[in-house]
C-alpha positions as a printed Julia matrix, in Angstrom:
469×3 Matrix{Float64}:
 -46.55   11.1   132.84
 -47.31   14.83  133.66
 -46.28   16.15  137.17
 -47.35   19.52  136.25
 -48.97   21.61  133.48
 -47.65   25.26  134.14
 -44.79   27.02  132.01
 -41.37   26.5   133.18
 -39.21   29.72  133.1
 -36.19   31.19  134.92
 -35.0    35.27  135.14
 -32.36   35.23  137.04
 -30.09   33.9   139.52
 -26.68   36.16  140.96
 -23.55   33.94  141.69
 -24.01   31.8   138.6
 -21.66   30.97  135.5
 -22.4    29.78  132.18
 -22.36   26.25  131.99
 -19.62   23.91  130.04
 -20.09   20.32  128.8
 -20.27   16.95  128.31
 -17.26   17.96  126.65
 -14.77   20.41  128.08
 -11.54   21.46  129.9
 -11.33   22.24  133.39
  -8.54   24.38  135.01
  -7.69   23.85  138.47
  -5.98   27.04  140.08
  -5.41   28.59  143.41
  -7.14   32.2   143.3
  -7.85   34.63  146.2
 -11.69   34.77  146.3
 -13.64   36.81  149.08
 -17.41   35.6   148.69
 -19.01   36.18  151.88
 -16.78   39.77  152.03
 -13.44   38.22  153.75
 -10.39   37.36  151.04
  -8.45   34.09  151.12
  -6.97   32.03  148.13
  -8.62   29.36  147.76
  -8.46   26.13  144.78
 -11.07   26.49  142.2
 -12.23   25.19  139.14
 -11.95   27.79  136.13
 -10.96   30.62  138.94
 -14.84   30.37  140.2
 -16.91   30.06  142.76
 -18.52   27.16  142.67
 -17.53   25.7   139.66
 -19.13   26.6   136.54
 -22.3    23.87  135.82
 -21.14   20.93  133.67
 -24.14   19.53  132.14
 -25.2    17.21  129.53
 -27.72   14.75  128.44
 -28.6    11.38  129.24
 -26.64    9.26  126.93
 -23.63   11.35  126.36
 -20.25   10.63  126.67
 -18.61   12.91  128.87
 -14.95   13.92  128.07
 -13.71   16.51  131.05
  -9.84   16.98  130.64
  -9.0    18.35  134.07
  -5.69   20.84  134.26
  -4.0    21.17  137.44
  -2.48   24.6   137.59
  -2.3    24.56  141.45
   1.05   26.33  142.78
   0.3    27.78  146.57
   2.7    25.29  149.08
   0.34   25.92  152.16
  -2.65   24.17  150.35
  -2.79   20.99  148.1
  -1.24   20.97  145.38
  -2.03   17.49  143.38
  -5.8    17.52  142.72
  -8.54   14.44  141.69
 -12.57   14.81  141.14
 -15.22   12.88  141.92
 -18.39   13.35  139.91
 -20.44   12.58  142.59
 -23.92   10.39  142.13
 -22.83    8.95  138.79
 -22.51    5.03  138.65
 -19.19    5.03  136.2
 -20.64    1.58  135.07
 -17.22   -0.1   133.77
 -15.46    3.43  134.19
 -14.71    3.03  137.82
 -10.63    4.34  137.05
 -13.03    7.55  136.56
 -14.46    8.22  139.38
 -11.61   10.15  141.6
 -10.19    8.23  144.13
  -9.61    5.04  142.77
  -6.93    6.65  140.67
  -3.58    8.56  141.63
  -3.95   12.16  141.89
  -2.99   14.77  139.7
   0.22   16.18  139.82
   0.89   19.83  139.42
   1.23   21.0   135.66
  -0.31   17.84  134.82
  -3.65   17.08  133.35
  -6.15   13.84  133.05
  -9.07   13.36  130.87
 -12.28   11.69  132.44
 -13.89    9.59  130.05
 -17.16    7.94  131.06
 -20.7     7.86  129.8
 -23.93    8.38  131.43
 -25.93    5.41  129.91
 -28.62    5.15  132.4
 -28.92    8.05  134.71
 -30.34   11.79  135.04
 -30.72   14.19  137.42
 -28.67   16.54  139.56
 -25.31   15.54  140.52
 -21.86   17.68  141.57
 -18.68   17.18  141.26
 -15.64   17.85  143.79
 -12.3    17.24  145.32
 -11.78   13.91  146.38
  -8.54   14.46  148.04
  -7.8    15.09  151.43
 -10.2    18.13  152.34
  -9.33   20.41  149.32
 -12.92   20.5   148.81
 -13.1    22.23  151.88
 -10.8    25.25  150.19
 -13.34   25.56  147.48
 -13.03   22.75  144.52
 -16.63   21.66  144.2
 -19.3    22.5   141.56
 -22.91   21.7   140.28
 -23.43   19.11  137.39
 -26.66   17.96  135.51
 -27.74   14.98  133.08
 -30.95   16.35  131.57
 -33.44   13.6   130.2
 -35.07   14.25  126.72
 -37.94   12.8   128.22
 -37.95   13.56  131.94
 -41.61   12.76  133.31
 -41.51   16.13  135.04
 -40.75   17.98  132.44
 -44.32   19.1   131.16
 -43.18   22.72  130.11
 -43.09   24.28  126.36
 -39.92   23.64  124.97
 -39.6    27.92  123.54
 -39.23   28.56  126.96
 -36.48   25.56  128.22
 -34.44   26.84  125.36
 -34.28   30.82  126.36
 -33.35   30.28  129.92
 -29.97   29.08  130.92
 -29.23   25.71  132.38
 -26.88   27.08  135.13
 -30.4    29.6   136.24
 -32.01   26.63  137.61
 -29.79   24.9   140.05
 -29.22   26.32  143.91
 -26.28   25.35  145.41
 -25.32   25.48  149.27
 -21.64   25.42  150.51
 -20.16   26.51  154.24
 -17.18   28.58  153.8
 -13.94   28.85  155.67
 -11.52   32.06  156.15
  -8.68   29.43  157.22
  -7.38   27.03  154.68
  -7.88   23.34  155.24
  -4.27   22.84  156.36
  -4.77   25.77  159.17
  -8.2    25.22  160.42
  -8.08   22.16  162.67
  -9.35   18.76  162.67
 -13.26   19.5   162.28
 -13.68   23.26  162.24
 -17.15   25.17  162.46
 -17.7    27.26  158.99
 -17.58   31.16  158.98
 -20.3    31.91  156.73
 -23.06   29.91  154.37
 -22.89   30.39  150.86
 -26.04   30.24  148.61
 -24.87   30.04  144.89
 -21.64   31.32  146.08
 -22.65   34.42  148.46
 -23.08   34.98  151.44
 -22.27   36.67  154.59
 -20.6    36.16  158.1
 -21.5    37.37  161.41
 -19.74   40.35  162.47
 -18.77   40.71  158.74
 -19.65   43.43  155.64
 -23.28   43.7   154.44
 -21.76   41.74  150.96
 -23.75   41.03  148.04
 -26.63   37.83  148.59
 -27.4    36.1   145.75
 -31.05   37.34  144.33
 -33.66   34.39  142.46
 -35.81   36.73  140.42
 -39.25   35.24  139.84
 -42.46   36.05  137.43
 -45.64   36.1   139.98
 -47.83   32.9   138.76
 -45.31   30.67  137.48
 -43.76   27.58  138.4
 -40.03   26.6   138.91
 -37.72   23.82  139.1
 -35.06   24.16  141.06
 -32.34   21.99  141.84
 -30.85   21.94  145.16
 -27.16   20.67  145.58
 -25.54   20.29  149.53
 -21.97   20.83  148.62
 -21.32   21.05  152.31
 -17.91   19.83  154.15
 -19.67   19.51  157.19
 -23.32   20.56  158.35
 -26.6    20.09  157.05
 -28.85   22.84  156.46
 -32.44   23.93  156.84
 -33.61   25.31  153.11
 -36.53   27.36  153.11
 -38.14   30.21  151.04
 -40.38   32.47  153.76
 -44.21   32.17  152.73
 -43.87   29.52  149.82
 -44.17   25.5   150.01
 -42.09   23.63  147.76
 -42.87   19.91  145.94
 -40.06   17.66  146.01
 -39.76   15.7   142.78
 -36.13   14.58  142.2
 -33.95   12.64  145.25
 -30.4    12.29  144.3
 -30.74   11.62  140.8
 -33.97    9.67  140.92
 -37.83   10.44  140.29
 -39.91   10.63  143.44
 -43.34   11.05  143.66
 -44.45   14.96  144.17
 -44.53   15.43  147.74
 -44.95   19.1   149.39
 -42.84   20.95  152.08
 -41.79   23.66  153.01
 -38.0    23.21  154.39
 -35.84   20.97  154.09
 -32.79   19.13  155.88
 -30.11   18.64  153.35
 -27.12   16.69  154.18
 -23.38   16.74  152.62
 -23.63   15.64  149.32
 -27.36   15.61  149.05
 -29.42   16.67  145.75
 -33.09   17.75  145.38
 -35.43   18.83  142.85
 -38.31   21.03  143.91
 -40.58   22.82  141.93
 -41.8    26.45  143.53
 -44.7    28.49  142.57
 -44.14   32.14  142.7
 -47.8    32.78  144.14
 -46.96   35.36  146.83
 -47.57   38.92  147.28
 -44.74   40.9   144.55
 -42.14   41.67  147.2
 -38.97   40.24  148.55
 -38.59   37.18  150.34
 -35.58   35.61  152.62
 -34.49   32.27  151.53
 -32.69   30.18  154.65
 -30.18   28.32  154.89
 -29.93   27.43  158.62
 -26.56   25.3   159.14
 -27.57   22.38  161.96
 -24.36   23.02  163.29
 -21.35   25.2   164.1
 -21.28   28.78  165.59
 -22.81   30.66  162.52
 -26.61   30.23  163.55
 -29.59   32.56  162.67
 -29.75   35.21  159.89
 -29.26   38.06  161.41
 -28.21   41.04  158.46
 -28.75   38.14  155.62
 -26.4    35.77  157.5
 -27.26   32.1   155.76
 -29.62   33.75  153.12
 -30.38   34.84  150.05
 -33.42   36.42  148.22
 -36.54   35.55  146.22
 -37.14   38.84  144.56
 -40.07   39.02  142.03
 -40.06   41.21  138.71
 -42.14   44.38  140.14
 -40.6    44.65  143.44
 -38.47   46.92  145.24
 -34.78   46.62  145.21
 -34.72   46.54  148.99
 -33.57   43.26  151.36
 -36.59   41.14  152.59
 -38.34   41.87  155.84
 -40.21   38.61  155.51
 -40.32   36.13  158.79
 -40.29   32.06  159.01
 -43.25   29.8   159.88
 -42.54   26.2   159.44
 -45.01   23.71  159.77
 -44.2    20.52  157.73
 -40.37   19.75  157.19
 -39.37   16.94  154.82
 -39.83   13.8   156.46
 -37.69   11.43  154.46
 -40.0     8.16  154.91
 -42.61   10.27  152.97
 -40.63    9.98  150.28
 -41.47    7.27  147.58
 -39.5     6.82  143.95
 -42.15    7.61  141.08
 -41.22    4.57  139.56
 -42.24    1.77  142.37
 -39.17   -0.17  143.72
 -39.49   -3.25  146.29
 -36.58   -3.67  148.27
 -34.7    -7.2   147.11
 -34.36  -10.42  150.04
 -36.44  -11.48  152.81
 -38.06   -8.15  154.28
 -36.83   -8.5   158.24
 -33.87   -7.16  159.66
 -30.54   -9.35  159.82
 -32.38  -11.87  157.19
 -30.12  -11.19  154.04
 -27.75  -13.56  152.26
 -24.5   -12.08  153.81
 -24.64   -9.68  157.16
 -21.9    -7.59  158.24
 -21.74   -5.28  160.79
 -18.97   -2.56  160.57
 -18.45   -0.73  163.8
 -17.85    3.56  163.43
 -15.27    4.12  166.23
 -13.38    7.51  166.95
 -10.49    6.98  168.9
  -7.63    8.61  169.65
  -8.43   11.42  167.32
  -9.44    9.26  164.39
 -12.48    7.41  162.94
 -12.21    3.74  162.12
 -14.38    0.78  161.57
 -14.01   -2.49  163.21
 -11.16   -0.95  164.54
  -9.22   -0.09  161.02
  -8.62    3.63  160.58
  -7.68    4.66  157.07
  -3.39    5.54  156.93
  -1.45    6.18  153.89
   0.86    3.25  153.33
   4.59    3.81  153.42
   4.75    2.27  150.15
   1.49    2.23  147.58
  -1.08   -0.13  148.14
  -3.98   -0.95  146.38
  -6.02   -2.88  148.72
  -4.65   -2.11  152.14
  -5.54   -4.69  155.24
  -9.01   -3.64  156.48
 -10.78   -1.62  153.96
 -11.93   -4.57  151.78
 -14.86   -6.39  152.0
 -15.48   -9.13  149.28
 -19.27   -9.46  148.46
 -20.5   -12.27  146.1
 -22.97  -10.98  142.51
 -26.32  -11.31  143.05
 -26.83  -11.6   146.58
 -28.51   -9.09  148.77
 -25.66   -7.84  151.45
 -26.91   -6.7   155.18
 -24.48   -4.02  156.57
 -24.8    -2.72  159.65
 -22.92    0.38  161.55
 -24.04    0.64  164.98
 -23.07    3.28  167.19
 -24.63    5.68  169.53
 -25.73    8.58  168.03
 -29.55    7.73  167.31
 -31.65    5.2   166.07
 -30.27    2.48  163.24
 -31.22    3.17  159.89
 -31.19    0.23  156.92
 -30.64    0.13  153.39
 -31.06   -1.76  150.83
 -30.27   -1.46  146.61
 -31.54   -3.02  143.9
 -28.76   -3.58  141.28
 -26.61   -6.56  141.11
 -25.58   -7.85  144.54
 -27.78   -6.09  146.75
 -26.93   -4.7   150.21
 -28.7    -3.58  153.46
 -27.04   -0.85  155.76
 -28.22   -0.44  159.33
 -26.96    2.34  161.02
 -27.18    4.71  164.14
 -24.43    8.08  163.41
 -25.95   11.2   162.51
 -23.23   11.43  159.55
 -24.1    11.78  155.77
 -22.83    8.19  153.94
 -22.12    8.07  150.68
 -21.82    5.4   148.64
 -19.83    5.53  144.67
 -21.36    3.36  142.03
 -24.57    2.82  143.03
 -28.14    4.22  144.56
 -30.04    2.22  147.4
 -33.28    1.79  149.54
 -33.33    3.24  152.5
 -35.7     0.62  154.53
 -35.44    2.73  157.56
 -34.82    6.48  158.36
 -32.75    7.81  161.07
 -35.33    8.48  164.2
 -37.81    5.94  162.45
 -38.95    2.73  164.34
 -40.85    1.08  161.08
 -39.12   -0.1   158.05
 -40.28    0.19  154.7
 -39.92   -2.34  152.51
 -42.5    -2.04  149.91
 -41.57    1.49  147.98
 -38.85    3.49  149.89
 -37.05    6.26  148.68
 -33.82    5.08  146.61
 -30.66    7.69  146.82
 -27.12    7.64  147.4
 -26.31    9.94  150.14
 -28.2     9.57  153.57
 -27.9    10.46  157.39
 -26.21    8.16  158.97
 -25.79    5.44  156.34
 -25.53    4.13  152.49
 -25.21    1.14  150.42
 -24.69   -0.19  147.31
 -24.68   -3.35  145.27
 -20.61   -4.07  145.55
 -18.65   -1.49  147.62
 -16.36    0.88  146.08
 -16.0     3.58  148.36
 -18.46    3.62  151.16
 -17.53    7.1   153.39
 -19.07    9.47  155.34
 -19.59   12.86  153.62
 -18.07   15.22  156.13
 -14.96   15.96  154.14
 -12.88   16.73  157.45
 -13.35   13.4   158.67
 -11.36   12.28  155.61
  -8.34   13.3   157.48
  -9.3    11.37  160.64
């Protein structure tokens, strides 16, 4: 199927590094880094900001021997990565945390294959909040035959891989260890640049566009903590990818991208040649507007003036997630009513005394190691649909279900990005939605307030500080 007929072509994008993979070697070192115009060492992957792109085809077998150089005491020193939004079907020792992290001066190889799955993806820390101090990257799975990929193959093969993807961290001046249990960021970072307020006019990352053609790009949340607000003054965008899965086009112009979150869009550079602000509005923390490029970068098209954007925001239709529907159709498994599925569990999100728990278990690392410590386990039967629910007070429940194996429904009501490894599901009903969908919802893997999978193997939410609560 053909989504769209025009060419496909990419100039540039600043803040971007060639890309490695499926096969490769990945240092892990502590490096002081200032990309937003304030210095502090931070852990990277090869000494960059984000990582370089790892990319590779569906059907390849990844091999991604990761080096852990790290020496600075007052940050983490031991390492692990999570290739987050891949299923590790039978690899699940390769997924990050449910193996023993690297030691300093030590290295392990990741060896998995991508059988099944394409899309956009990243990859990060998955211990502790060392994400937080700057391990996390973009990845990619191209598919030979993607059904949205209508464009002349001359022109796929002159533009680089790493041109097309847009990724979106916060940034932090303090290191994990220094900056308190939940901290607000200092600055935004789009493709690694940015600035903060009361900070140096630094270098923004520029997106050069041709006037009159179309563009796929892939937008990666590699946030610790807030969502943000993506827009690109005076253009719509069409969504076409959701976490690693085909939806059916759908046009917006902003989005609300959670922690951990992945979107395709495609963007037609049909504007006026000039320079154009593209937001990134955190929902959260003390680093609001864009004032002097704060939480920007630019859309600059070949012709115009090397000068900053003057270019204003007018929103008028955000992405509303239950718009969303996968381009291949997908009923939702079991009886279609709330509280109706084979097994129902309800898991209660607690914070108390400065940590969050559910059903009253908050996560502590035994005295002595433990593989399945009282609390955290849940034992679901194959090939039944599961009914999770996390109540709690922060909105209206939301409920998912998936589709693979044992299936599983997740109700809940926190405004907190869930994640869960292994696995994609339906989400039957958004946060501040009433109706459920049962017929063709969207299918991800990382959602406000709630995820699900077909057997649990880490279910979390995907604020990275509240790992350490």
């Amino acid at each position: 199927m053909m989504l769209f007929t025009a060419s496909f072509i990419f100039f540039a994008i600043s803040g971007t590094y060639a890309a490695v993979g499926p096969s490769a070697s990945i240092e892990i070192v502590n490096k002081v880094v200032s990309p937003d115009g304030k210095p502090r060492s931070a852990v990277l992957a090869n000494g960059v900001f984000p990582g370089p792109l790892i990319t590779g085809q569906k059907g390849d077998h990844f091999l991604l021997d990761v080096v852990d150089k790290l020496t600075q005491e007052n940050m983490l020193t031991d390492t692990s990565i999570h290739w987050h939004g891949l299923f590790q079907k039978s690899t699940n020792w390769a997924d990050g945390p449910a193996w023993c992290p690297i030691a300093t001066g030590h290295s392990f190889l990741y060896d998995f294959d991508v059988p099944d799955q394409a899309g956009t993806f990243w990859y990060h820390s998955h211990l502790s909040t060392q994400y937080c101090d700057g391990l996390r990257g973009p990845m990619v799975v191209y598919d030979p035959n993607d059904p949205a990929k209508p464009f002349p193959k001359t022109c796929a093969d002159t533009v680089p891989p790493e041109s097309t993807v847009i990724t979106l961290s916060d940034w932090y001046h303090l290191r994990a260890f220094e900056a308190g249990s939940s901290p607000h960021p200092d600055s935004t970072l789009i493709n690694g640049l940015g600035r903060y307020k009361g900070g140096s006019l630094s270098d923004l990352t520029i997106i050069s566009v041709s006037h009159g053609t179309r563009y796929r790009l892939r937008l990666v949340s590699m946030s610790c903590k807030p969502a943000f607000n993506f827009s690109i003054d005076g253009h719509s965008m069409t969504v076409i990818e959701v976490d690693g899965v085909n939806h059916q086009p759908h046009n917006v112009d902003s989005i609300e991208i959670f922690a951990g979150q992945r979107y395709s869009v495609v963007l037609t550079a049909n504007q006026l040649v000039s320079n154009y602000w593209i937001r990134a509005g955190p929902t959260s923390g003390t680093n609001q507007g864009f004032t002097n490029g704060t939480n920007s970068a630019i859309l600059r098209y070949v012709g115009a003036p090397t000068h900053e954007p003057t270019t204003s925001s007018a929103l008028k239709n955000p992405l509303v997630e239950t718009a969303l529907h996968p381009l291949v159709p997908s009923r939702v498994p079991g009886v279609h009513l709330p509280g109706h599925a084979d097994v129902n569990l309800t898991l209660v999100t607690t914070f108390s005394a400065g940590r969050y728990g559910m059903n009253g278990s908050s996560f502590h690392p035994p005295t002595v190691p433990e593989l399945l410590p009282k609390g955290s386990v849940y034992e679901l039967p194959p090939n039944k649909v599961i009914e999770i629910t996390l109540p709690g007070g922060f909105g209206a429940p939301l409920s998912y279900a998936s589709s693979l194996q044992a299936s599983t429904l997740i109700v809940l009501s926190q405004k907190h990005p869930f994640h869960l490894h292994g696995h994609a599901f339906h989400v039957v009903r958004s946060a501040g939605n009433a109706t459920y969908n049962w017929d063709n919802p969207v299918i991800r893997n990382v959602v406000n307030a709630g995820s699900s999978g077909t057997t649990f193997r880490v279910l979390h939410c995907h604020i990275d500080w509240h790992f350490e609560l």
